[in-house]
N, CA, C and O atoms as CSV, one atom per row, in Angstrom:
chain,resi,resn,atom,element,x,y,z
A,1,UNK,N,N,6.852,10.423,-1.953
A,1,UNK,CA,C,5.796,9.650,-1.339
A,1,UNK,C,C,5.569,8.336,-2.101
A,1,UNK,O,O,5.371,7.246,-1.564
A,2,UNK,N,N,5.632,8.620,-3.659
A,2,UNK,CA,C,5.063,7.203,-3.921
A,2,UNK,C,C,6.175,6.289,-4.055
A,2,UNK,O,O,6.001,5.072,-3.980
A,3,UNK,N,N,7.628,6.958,-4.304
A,3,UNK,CA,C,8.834,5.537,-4.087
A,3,UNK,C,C,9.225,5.102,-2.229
A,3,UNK,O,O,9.925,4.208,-1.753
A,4,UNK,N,N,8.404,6.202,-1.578
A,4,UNK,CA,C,8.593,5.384,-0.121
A,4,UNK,C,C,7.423,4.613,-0.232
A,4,UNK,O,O,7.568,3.813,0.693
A,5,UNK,N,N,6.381,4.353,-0.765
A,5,UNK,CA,C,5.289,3.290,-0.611
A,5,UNK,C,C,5.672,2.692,-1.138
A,5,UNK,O,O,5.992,1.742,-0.423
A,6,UNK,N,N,6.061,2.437,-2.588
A,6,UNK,CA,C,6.508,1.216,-3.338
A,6,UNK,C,C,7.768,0.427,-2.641
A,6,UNK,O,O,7.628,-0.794,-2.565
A,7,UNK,N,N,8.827,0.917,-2.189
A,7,UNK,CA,C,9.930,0.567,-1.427
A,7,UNK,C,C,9.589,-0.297,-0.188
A,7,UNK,O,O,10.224,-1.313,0.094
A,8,UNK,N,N,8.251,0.305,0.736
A,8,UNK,CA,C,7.591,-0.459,1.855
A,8,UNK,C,C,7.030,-1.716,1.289
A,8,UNK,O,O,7.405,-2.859,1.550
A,9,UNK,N,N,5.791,-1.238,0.228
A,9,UNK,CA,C,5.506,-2.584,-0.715
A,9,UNK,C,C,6.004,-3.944,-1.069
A,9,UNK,O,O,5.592,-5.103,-1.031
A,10,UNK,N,N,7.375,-3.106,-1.533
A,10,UNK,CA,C,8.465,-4.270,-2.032
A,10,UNK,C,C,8.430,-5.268,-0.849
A,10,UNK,O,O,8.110,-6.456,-0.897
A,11,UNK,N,N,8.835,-4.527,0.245
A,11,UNK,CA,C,9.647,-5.354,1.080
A,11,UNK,C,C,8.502,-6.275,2.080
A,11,UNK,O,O,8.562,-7.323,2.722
A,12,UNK,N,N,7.561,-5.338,1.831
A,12,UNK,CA,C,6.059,-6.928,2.564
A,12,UNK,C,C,5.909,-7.447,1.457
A,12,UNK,O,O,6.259,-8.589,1.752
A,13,UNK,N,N,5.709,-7.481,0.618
A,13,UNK,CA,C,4.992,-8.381,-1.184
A,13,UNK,C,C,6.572,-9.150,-1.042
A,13,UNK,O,O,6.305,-10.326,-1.291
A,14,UNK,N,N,7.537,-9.097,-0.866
A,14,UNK,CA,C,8.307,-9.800,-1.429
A,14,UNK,C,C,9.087,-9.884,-2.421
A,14,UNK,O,O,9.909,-10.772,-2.648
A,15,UNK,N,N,8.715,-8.456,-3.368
A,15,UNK,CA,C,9.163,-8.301,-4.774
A,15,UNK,C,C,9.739,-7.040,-5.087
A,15,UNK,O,O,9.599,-5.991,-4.459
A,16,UNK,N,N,10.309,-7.216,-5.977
A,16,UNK,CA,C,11.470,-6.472,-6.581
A,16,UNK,C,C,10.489,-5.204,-7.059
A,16,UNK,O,O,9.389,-5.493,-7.531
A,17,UNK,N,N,10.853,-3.906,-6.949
A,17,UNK,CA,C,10.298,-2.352,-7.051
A,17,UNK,C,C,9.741,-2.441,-8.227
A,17,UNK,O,O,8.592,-2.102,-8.511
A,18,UNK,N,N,10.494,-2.870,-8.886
A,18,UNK,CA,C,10.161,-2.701,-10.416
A,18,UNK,C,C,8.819,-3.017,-11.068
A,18,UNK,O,O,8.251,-2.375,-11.952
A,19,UNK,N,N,8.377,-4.263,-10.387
A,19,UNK,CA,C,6.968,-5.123,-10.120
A,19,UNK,C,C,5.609,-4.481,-9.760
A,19,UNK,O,O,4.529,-4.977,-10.080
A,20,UNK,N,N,5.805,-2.983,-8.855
A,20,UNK,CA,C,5.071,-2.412,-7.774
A,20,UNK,C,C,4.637,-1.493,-8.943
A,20,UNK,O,O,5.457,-0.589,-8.781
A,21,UNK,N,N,3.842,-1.091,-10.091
A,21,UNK,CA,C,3.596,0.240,-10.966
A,21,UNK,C,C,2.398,0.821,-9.784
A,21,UNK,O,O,1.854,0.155,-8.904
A,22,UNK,N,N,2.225,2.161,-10.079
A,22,UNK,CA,C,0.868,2.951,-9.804
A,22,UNK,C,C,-0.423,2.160,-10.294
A,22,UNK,O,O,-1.490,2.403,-9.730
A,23,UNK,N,N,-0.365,1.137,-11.416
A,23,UNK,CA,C,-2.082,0.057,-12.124
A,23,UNK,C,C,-1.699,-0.691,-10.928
A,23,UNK,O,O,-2.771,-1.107,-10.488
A,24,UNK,N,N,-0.668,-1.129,-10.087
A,24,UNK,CA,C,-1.023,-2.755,-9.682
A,24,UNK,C,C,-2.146,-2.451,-8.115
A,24,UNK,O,O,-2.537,-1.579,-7.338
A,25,UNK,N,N,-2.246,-4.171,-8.504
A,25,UNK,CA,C,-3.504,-4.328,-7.257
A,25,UNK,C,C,-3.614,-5.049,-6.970
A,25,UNK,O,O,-3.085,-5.934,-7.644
A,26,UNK,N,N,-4.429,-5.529,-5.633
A,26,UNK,CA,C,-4.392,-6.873,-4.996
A,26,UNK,C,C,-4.995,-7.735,-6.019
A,26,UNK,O,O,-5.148,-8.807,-5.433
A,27,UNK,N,N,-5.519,-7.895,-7.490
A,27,UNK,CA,C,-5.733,-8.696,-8.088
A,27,UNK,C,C,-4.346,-9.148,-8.794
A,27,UNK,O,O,-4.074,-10.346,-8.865
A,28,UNK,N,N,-3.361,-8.029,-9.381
A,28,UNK,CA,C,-1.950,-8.460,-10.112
A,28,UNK,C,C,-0.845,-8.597,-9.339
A,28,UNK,O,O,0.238,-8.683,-9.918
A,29,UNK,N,N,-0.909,-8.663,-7.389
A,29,UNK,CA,C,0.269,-8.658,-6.823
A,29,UNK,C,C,-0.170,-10.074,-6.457
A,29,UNK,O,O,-1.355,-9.967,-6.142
A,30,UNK,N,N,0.150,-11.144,-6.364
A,30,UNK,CA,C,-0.471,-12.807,-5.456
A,30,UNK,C,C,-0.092,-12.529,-4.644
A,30,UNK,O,O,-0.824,-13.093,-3.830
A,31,UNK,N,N,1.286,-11.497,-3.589
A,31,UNK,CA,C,1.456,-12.008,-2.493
A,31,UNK,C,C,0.627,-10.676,-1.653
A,31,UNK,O,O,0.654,-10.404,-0.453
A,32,UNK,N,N,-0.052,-10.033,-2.709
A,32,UNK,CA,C,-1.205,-9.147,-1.650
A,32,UNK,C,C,-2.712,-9.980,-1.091
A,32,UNK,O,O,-3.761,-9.851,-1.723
A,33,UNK,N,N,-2.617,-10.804,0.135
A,33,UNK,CA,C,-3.408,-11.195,0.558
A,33,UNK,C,C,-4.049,-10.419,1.801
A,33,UNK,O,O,-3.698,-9.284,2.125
A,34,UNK,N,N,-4.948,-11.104,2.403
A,34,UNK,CA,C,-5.725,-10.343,3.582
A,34,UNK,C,C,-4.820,-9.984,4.820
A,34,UNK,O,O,-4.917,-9.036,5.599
A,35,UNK,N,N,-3.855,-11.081,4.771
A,35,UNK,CA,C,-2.660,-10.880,5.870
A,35,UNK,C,C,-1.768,-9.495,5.396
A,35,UNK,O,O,-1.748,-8.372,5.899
A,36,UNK,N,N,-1.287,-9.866,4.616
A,36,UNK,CA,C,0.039,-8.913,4.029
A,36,UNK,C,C,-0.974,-7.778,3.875
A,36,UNK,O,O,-0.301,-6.962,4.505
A,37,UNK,N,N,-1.982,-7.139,3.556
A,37,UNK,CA,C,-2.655,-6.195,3.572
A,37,UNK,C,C,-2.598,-5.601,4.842
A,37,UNK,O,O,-2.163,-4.450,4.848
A,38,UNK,N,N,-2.882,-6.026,5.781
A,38,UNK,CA,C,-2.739,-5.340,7.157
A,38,UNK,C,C,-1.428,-5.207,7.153
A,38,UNK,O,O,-0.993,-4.089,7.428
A,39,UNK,N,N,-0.401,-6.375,6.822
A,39,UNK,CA,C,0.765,-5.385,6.952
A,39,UNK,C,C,1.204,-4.305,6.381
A,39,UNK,O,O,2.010,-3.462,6.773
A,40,UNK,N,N,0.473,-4.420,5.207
A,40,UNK,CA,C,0.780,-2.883,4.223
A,40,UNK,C,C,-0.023,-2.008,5.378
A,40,UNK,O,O,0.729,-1.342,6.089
A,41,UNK,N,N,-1.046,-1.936,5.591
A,41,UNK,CA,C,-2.049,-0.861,6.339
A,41,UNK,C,C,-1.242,-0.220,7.510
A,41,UNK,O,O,-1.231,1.007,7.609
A,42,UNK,N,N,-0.409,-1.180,8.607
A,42,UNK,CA,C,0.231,-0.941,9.622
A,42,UNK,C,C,1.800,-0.423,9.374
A,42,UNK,O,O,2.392,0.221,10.239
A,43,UNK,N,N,2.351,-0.747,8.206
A,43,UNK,CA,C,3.101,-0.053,7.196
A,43,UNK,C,C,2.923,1.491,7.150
A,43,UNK,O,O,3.739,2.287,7.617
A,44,UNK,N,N,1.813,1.803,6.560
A,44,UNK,CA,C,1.494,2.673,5.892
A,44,UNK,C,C,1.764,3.852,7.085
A,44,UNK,O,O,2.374,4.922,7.092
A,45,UNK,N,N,1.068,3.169,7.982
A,45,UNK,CA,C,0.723,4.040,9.278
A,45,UNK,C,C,1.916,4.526,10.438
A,45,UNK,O,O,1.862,5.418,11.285
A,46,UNK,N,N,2.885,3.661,10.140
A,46,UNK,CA,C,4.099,3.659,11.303
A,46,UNK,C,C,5.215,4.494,10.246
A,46,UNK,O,O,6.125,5.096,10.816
A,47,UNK,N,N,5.178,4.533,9.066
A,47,UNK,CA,C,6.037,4.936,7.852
A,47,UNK,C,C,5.699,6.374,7.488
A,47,UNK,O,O,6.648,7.102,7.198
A,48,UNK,N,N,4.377,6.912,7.464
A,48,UNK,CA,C,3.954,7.892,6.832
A,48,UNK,C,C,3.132,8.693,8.100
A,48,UNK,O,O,2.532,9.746,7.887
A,49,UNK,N,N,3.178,8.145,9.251
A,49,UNK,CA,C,2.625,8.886,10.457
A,49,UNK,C,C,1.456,9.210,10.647
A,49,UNK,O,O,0.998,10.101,11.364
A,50,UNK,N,N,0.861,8.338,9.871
A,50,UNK,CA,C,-1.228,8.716,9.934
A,50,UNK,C,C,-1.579,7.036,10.264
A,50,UNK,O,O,-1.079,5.914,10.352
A,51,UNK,N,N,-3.217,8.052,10.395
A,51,UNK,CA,C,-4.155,7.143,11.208
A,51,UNK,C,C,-5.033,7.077,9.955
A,51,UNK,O,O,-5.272,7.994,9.170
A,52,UNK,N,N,-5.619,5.367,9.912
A,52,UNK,CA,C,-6.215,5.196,8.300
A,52,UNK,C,C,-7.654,4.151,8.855
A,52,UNK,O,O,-7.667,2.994,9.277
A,53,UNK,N,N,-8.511,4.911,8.684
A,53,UNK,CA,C,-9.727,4.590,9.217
A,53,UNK,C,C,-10.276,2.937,8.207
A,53,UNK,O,O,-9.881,2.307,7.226
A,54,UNK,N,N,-11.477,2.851,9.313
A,54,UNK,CA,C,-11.891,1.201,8.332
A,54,UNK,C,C,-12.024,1.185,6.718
A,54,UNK,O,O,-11.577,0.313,5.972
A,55,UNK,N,N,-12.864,2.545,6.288
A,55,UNK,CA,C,-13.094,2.584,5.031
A,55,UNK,C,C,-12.196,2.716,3.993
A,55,UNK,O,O,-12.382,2.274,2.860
A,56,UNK,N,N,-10.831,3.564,4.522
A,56,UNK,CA,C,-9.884,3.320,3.730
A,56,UNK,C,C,-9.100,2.335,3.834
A,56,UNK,O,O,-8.195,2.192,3.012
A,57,UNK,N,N,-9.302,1.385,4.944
A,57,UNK,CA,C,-8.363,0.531,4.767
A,57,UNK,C,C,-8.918,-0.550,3.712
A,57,UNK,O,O,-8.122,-1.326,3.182
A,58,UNK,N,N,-10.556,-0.601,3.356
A,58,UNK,CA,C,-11.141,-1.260,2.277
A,58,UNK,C,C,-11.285,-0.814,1.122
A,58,UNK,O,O,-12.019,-1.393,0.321
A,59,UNK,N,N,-10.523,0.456,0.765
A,59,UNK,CA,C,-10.508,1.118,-0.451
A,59,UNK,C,C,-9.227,1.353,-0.841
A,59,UNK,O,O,-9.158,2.011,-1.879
A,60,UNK,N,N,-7.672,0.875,-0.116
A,60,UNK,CA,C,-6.840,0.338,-0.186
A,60,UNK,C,C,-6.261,-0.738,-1.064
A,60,UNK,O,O,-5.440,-1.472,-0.515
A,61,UNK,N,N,-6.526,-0.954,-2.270
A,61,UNK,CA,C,-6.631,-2.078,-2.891
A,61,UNK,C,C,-5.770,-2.007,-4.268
A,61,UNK,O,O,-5.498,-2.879,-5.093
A,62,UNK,N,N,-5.496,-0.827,-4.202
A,62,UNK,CA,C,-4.236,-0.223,-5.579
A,62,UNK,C,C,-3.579,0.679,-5.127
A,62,UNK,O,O,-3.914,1.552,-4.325
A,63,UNK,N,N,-2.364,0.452,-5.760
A,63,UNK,CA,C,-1.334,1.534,-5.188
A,63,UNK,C,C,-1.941,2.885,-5.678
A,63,UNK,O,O,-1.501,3.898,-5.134
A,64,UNK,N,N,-2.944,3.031,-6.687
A,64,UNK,CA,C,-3.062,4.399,-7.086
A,64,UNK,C,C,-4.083,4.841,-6.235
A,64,UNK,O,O,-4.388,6.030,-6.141
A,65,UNK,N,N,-4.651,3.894,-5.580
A,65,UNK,CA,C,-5.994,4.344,-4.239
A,65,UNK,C,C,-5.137,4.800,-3.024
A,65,UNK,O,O,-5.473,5.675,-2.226
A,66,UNK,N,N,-4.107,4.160,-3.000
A,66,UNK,CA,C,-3.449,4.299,-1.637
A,66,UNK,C,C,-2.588,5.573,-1.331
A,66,UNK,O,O,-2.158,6.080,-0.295
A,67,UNK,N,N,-2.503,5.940,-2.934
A,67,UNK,CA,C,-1.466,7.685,-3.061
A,67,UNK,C,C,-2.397,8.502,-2.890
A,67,UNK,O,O,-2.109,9.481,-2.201
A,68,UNK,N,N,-3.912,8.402,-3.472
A,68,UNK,CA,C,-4.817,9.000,-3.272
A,68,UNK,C,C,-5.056,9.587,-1.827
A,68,UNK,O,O,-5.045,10.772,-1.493
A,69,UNK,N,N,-5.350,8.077,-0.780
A,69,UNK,CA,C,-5.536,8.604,0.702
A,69,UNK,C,C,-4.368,9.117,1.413
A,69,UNK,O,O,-4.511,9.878,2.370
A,70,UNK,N,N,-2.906,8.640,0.887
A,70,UNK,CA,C,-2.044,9.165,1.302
A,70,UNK,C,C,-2.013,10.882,1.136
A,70,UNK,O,O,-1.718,11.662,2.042
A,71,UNK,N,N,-2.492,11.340,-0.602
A,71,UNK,CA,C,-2.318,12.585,-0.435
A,71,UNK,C,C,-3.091,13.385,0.290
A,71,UNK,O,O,-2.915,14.524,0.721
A,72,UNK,N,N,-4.221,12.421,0.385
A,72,UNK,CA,C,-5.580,13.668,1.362
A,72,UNK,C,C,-5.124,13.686,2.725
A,72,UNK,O,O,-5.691,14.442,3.514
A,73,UNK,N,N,-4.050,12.855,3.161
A,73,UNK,CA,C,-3.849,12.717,4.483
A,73,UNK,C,C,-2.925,13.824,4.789
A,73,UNK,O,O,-2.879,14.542,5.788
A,74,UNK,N,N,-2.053,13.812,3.509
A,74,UNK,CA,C,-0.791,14.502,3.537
A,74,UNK,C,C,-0.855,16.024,4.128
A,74,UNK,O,O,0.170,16.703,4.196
């Protein structure tokens, strides 16, 4: 689960896997903006087969938040 998110990551952020740790966040990625966020969100959702309500999509903001809702989803 978490090298298919980082792998999706990579490839909307623009950057190399290696870049993507479990600490990073839309404060240490620059190309995580409000745009590319929805694409992560619509990512998330077409990749991993769930439905990700408003609140998580605003608590979405680190990859270690996002394994979190991923696992409760799981």
């Amino acid at each position: 689960m978490q090298q298919k998110l980082i792998n999706l990551m990579s490839e909307i952020f623009d950057l190399p896997e290696a870049e993507i740790t479990v600490e990073a966040s839309m404060s240490t990625i620059d190309n995580w903006d409000s745009l590319s966020h929805l694409q992560l969100i619509a990512g998330i959702e077409e990749n991993f087969n769930i439905q990700i309500d408003t609140e998580e999509v605003l608590q979405m903001t680190t990859v270690e938040n996002i394994l979190e809702i991923l696992k409760k989803k799981g």
